[in-house]
C-alpha positions as CSV (number, residue, x, y, z in Angstrom):
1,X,120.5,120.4,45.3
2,X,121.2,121.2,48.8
3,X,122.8,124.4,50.5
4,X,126.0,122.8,51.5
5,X,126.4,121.1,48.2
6,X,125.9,124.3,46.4
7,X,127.7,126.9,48.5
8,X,130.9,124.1,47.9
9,X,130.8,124.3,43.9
10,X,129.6,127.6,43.3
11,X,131.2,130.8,41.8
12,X,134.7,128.8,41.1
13,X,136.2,128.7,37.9
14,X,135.9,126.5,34.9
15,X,138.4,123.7,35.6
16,X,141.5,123.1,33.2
17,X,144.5,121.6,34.0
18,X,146.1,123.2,36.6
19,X,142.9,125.3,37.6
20,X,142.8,127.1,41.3
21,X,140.2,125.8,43.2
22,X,138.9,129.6,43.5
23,X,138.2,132.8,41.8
24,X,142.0,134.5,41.5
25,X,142.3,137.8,43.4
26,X,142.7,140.4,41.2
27,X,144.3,143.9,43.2
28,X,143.9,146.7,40.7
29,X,142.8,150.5,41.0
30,X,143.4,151.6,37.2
31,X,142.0,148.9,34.4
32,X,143.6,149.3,31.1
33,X,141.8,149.2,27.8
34,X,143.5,148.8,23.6
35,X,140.4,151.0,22.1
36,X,139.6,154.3,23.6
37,X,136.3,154.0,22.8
38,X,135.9,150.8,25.3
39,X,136.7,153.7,28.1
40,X,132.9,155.1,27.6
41,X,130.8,152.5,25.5
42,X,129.4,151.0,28.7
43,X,129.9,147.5,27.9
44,X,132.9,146.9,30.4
45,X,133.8,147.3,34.3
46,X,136.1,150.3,33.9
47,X,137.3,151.0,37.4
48,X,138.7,148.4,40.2
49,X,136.2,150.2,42.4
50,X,133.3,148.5,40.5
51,X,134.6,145.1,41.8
52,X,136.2,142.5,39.9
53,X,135.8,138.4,38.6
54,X,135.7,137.2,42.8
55,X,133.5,140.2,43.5
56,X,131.3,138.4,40.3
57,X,131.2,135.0,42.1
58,X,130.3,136.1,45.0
59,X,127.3,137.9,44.2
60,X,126.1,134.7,42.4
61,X,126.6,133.7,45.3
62,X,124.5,135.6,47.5
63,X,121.9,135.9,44.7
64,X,121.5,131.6,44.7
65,X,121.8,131.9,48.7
66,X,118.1,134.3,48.7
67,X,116.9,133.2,45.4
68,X,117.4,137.3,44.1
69,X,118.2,138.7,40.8
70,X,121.3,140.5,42.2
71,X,123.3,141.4,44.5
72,X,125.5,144.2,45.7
73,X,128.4,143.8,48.1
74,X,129.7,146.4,50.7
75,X,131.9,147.1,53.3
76,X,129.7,145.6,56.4
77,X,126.6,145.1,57.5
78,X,125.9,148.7,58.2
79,X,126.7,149.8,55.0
80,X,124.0,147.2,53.3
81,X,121.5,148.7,55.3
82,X,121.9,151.8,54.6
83,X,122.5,151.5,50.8
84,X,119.2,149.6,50.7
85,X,117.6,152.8,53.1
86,X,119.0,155.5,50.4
87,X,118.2,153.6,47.2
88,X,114.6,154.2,48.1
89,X,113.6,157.2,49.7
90,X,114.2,160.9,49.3
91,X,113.6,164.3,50.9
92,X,109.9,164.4,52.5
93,X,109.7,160.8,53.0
94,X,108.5,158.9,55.8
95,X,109.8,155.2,56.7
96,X,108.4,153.0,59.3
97,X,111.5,151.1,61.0
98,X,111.1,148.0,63.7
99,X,111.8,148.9,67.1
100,X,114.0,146.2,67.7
101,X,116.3,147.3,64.5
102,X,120.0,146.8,64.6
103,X,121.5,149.8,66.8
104,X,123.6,151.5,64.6
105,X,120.9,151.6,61.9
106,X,118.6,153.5,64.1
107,X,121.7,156.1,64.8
108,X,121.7,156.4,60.7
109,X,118.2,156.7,60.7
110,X,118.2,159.3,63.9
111,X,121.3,161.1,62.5
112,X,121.7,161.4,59.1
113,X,118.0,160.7,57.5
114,X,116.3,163.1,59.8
115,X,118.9,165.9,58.7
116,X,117.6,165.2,54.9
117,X,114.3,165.6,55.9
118,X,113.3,162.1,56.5
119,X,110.6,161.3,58.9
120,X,111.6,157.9,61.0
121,X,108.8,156.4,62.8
122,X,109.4,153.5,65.2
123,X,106.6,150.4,65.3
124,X,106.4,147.5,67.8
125,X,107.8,144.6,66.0
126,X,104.5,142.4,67.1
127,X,102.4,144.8,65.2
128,X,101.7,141.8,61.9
129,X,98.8,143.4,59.8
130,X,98.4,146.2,62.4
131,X,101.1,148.1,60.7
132,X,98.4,149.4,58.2
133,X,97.1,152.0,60.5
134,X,101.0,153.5,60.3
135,X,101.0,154.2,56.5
136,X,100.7,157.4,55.0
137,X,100.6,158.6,51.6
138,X,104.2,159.6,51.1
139,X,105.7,156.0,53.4
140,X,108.1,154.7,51.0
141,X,109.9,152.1,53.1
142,X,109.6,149.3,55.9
143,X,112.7,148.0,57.3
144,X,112.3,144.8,59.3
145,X,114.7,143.0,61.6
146,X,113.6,139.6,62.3
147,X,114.7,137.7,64.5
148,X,114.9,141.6,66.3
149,X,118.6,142.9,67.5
150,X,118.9,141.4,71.1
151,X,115.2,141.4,71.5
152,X,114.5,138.5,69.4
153,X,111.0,139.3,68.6
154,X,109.6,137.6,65.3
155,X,108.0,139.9,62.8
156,X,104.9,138.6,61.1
157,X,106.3,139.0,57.6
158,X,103.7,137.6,55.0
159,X,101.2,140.3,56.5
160,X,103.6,143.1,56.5
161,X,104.6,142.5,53.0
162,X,100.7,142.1,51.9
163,X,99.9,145.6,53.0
164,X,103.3,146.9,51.9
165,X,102.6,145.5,48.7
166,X,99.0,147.5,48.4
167,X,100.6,150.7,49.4
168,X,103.2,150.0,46.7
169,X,106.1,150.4,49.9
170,X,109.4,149.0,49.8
171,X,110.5,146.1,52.4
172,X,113.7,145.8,53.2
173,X,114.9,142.8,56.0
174,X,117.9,142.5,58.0
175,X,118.5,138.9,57.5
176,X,121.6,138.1,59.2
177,X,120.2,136.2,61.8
178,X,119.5,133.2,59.7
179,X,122.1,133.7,57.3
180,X,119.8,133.1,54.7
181,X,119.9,129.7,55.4
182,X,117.0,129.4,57.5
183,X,114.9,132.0,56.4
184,X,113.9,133.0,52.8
185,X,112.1,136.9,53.2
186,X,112.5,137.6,49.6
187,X,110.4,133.8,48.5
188,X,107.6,135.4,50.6
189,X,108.0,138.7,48.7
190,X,110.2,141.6,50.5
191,X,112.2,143.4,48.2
192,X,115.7,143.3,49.7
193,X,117.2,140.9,51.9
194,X,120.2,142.4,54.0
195,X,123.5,140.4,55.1
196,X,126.0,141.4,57.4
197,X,128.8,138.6,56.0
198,X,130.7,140.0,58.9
199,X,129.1,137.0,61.0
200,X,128.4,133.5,59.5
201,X,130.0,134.0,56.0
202,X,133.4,135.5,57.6
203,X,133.4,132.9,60.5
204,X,136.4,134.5,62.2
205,X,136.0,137.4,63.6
206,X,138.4,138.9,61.3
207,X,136.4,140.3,58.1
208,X,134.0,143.4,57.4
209,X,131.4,142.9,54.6
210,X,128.1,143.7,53.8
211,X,125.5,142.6,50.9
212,X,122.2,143.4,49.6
213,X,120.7,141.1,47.6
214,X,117.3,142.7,45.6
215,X,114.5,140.2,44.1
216,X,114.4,142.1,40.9
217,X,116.5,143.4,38.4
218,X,115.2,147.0,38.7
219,X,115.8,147.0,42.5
220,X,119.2,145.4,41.8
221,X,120.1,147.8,39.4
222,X,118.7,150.8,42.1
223,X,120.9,149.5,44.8
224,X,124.0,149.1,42.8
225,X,123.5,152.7,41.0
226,X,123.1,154.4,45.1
227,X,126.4,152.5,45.9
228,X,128.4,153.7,43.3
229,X,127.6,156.8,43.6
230,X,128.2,156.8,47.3
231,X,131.4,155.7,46.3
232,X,131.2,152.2,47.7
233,X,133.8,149.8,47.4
234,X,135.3,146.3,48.7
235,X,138.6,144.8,49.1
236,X,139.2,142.1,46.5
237,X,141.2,140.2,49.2
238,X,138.0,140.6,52.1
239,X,135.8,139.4,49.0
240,X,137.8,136.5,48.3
241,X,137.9,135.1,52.3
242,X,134.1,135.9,52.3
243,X,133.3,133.6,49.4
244,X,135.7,131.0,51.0
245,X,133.5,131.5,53.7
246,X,130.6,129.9,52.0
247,X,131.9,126.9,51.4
248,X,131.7,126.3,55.3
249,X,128.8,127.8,56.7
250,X,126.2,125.3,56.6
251,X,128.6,123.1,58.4
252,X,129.4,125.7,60.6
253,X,125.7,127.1,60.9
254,X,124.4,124.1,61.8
255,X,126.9,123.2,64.9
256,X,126.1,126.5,66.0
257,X,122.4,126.6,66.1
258,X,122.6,123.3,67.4
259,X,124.9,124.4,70.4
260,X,122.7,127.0,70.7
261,X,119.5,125.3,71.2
262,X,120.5,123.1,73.7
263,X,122.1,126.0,75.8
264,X,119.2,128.2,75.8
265,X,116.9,125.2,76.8
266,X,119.4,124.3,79.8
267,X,119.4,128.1,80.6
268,X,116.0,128.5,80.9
269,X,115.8,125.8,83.6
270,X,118.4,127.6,85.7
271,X,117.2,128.9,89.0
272,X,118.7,132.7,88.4
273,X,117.5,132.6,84.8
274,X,113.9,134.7,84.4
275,X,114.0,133.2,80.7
276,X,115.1,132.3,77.5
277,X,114.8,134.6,74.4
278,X,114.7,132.1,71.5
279,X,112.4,131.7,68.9
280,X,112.4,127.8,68.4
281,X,111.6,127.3,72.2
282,X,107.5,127.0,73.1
283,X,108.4,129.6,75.6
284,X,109.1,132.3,73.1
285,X,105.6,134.8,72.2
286,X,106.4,134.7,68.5
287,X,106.8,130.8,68.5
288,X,104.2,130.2,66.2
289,X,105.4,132.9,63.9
290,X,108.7,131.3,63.7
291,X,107.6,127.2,63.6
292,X,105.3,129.0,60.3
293,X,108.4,130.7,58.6
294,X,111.5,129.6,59.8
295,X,113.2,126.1,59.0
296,X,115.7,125.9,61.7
297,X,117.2,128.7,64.1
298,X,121.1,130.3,64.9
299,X,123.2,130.7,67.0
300,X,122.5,133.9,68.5
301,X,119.7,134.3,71.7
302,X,119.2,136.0,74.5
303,X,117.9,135.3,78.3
304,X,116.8,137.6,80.9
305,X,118.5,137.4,84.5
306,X,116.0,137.1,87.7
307,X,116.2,140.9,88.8
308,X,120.1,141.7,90.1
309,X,121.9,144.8,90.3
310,X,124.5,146.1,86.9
311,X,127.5,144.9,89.2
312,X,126.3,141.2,89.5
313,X,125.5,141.2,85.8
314,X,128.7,142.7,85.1
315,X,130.6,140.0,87.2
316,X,129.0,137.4,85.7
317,X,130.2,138.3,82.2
318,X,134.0,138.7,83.9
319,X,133.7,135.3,85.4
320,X,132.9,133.4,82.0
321,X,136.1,131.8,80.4
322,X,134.5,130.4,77.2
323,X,132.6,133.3,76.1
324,X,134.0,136.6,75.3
325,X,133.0,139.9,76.1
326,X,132.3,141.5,72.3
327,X,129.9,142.7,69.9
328,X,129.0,141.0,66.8
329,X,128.4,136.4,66.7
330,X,128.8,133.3,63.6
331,X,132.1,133.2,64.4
332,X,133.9,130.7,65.4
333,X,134.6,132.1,69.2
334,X,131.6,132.3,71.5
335,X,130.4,135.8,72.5
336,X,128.6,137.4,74.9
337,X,127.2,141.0,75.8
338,X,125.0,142.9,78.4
339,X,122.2,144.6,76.8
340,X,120.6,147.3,79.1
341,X,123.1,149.9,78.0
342,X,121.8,149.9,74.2
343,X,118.7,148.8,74.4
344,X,117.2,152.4,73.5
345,X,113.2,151.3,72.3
346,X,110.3,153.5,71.5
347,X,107.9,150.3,72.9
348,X,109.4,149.2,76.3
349,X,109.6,145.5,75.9
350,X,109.6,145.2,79.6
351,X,111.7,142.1,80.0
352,X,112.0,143.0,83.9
353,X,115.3,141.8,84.6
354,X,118.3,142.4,83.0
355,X,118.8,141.1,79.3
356,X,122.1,139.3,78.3
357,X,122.9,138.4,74.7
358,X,125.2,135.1,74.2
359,X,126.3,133.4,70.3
360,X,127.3,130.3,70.5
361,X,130.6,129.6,68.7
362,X,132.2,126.1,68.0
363,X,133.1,124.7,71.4
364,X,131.7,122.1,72.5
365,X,128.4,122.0,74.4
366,X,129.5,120.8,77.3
367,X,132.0,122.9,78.1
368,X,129.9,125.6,77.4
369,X,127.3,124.9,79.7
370,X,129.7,124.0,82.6
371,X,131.4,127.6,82.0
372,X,127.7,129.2,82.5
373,X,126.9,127.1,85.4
374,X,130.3,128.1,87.2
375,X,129.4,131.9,86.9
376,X,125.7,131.9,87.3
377,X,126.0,129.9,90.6
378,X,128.3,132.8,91.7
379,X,125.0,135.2,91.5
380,X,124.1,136.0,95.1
């Protein structure tokens, strides 16, 4: 059965007469029980904070979406991350973490996992097998961003997870990107795949949410144990508009990454345009890694301007109508950001110009194109 087919009929309820079409919300703190002893037995949710039956159908969701044995939802995308981080490491610990991870993860990692006596060490995310050499005898996690955070580098996963795998080393991958849709990291064996919902699944711009989906029951169970007792805990109502959210975003995916494809390939013709930063174009250095793992692309890329000064970049973004200024893409708004003032690496990527960061929302191609061809030809 295909995505779109199953994302439409699944996690909805048994249909009587009458039946709504999805999960009810359910808004309760307090859950009220006939027998005292059903207060401690173990056999029942017994707080709202531990979700609720749409919570339930959309972590079938999530699990059919990456092929995992569960799943545990969250607040946003930052908050799966670092659930999945705290699950599996502990005081003395050293993790190896991409250089092209998500920003605000490498804060957490910088900020709060250093002060618990964590050592964070940052690899090149071309490093494939080479990763080995990195691995000492008390590294207990790899977190992988793949395609990386405006970077787009492609990690050579099967090899990373081989050697994690020997070293007995926990993977964890940021797979947002592809919205699981495109890319499967825990069928090639990772541990946890990551989701910020926040992008494809809420579509709108308007939702937080997070989820970490764990291939087995034991690292399910981990994850979910680390969140409740971190006090984690999602909005019955921002659960519900997620898991509406599914129904569409094959639909929705696939316009995007379309729209995006074609953009990036005009782009990179353009005369002020150094290049474009997409995986599923021959230009990209990890091509071959993604034509091997991937089975499509998103909406999200990046190209590098022919050297300008911060003022003509900055200009540029002002002049475009169609595409935003703001963080964050798989909605259905186009987006775009200057990267130069984030991107903080350990291993300079040296893309020698400046690097701008575009998601492709729902408008039409077309129009898109014209609105970047309007404010590029304004570069002097």
């Amino acid at each position: 059965m295909k995505d779109a087919t199953k994302f439409t009929h699944i996690g909805r309820p048994k249909v009587e007469t009458g039946t709504s079409v999805n999960p009810p919300i359910i808004r309760a703190s307090t859950l009220l029980f006939d027998k005292a002893d059903d207060l401690y037995n173990g056999g029942h949710r017994i707080y709202g904070r531990h979700g609720s039956p749409v919570h339930d159908a959309l972590s079938e969701a999530f699990c059919t979406l990456e092929n995992g044995a569960g799943a545990t939802l969250v607040p946003c995308g930052l908050a799966a991350n670092t659930a999945s981080i705290l699950a599996n490491v502990k005081a003395g610990d050293h993790i190896l973490v991409t250089d092209s991870t998500y920003g605000p993860v490498r804060h957490f990692c910088n900020t709060q996992l250093s002060k618990f006596g964590v050592e964070i060490e940052y690899y090149p995310p071309n490093i494939g097998a080479g990763i080995e050499a990195l691995i000492r005898d008390n590294t207990s996690c790899i977190l992988l961003e793949s395609p990386g955070s405006l970077s787009m580098e492609i990690q050579d996963l099967p090899a990373i997870i081989k050697i994690a795998k020997t070293h007995n080393i926990v993977t964890i991958v940021d797979n947002t990107w592809s919205a699981g849709l495109v890319y499967a990291p825990l069928d090639m064996g990772a541990d946890i795949a990551v989701h910020s919902a926040t992008k494809f699944f809420s579509g709108h711009g308007d939702i937080l949410f997070g989820a970490v989906v764990s291939r087995t029951k034991p690292m399910a169970k981990n994850v979910a144990a680390t969140a409740v007792a971190f006090g984690n805990s999602t909005s019955p109502d921002d659960t519900y508009q997620i898991l509406r959210g599914f129904r569409t975003v094959v639909t929705r995916f696939a316009q995007q990454s379309k729209s995006a494809l074609q953009l990036a390939t005009w782009l990179e013709s353009h005369d002020k345009v150094a290049r474009a930063v997409h995986p599923a174009l021959k230009s990209h250095p990890n091509h071959d890694l993604w034509q091997r793992d991937f089975t499509g692309s998103s909406c999200l890329f990046s190209i590098v301007l022919k050297p300008c000064a911060q003022t003509e970049v900055l200009a540029l973004l002002d002049r475009l109508k169609l595409f935003a200024k703001g963080f964050s893409f798989g909605g259905f708004e186009s987006l775009v950001i200057h990267c130069d003032p984030q991107l903080t690496r350990n291993h300079d990527p040296k893309f020698e110009g400046p690097l701008v960061r575009i998601s492709c929302g729902l408008e039409d191609i077309e129009d898109m194109k014209a609105d970047w061809a309007r404010s590029l030809d304004q570069i002097s």
